[in-house]
N, C-alpha and C positions, 0 to 999 in steps of 0.2 A: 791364259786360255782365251780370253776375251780379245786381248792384239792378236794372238796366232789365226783370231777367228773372222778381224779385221783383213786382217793383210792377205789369208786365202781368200777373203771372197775379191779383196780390188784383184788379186791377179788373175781371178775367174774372168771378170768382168773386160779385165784389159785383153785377154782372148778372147773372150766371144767379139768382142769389138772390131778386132784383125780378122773375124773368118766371115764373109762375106756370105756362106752357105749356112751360116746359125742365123744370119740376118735377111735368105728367102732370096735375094738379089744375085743375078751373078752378071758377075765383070767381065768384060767393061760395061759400064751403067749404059741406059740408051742415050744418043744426041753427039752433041759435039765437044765434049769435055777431052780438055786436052790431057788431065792427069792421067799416070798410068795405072794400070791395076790397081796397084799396092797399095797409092796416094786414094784411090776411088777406095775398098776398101778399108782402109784406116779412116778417112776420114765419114766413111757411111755411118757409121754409129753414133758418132758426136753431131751428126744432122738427125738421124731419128730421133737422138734424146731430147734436142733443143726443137724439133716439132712435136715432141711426143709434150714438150713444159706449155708451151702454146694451145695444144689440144689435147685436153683433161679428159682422160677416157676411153682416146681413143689409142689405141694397139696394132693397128694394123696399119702398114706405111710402105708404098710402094715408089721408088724415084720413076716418074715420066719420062722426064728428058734434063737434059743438062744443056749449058747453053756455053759460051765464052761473052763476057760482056767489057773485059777490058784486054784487050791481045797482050802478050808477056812483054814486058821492058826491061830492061839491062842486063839480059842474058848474058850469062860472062860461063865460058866453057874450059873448063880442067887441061891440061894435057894430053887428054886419053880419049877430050871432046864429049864427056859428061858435063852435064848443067849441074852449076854448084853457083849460080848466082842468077837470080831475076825474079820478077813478080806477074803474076796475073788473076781475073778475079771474074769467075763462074757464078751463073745462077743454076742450084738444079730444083727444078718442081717435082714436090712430092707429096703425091697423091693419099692424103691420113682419113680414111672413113670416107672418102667421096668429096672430100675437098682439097681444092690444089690449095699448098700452099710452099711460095716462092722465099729459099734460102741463100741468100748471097754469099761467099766465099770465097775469100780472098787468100790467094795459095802465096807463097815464097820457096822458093828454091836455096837451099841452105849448103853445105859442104856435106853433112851426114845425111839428108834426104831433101824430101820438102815437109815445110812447114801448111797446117791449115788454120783460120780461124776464121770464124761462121761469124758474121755479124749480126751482133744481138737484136736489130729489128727487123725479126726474120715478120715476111707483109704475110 
C-alpha cells in the first residue's frame, strides 16, 4: 500500500510539473529564452522547487524574464534538420515574494529532447 502510495504521488507530481497552467505561467515565459514550450515548461517546475529550497516560505513564484547568457555551440542537426546536438545556457529571473532571484541554466540538446540542469548556486 505504502509503494503504491509512493509511486502515485511521484507520478502526480511529475504532471503537475509538465502543465505549465498548474504552475499560473504561460508559455512561452517572457524575454529572450531560446527554449521552446515544452523545454520552458518542463523545465519551470525544477526552477520553482530549487527557488522555492533557497526561499523557506515563500510559495508564490512568478518568472520576469529569461535571458541567453551563453549563445548554443555545436549545434549538429538530424536529417530532417532537428537539433539533436548543442549546448546553451540561460538565466531566467524569478520573482519569489517580491524578490528577484537569478537561476542559471544550462540546456543540452540531446537525440530524444533537451536536457536542463539548473545550477545549484542559484544568486
Amino acid at each position: 500500500m505504502k509503494k503504491s502510495f509512493i509511486i502515485l504521488c511521484t507520478l502526480l507530481i511529475g504532471l503537475s510539473c509538465s502543465a505549465a497552467s498548474y504552475l499560473g505561467m504561460k508559455l512561452p515565459l517572457p524575454g529572450a529564452s531560446i527554449a521552446d514550450k515544452k523545454t520552458q515548461g518542463n523545465t519551470l517546475c525544477y526552477v520553482f522547487s530549487r527557488v522555492a529550497q533557497k526561499n523557506k516560505g515563500c510559495r508564490h513564484f512568478k518568472v520576469t524574464n529569461t535571458e541567453v547568457t551563453k549563445e548554443p555551440t555545436d549545434v549538429k542537426l538530424n536529417q530532417f534538420g532537428r537539433k539533436v546536438g548543442g549546448t546553451w545556457t540561460e538565466e531566467w529571473t524569478v520573482d519569489a515574494c517580491g524578490t528577484d532571484v537569478k537561476v542559471p541554466i544550462d540546456f543540452v540538446y540531446r537525440r530524444n529532447g533537451v536536457m536542463s540542469t539548473i545550477n545549484y548556486s542559484v544568486k
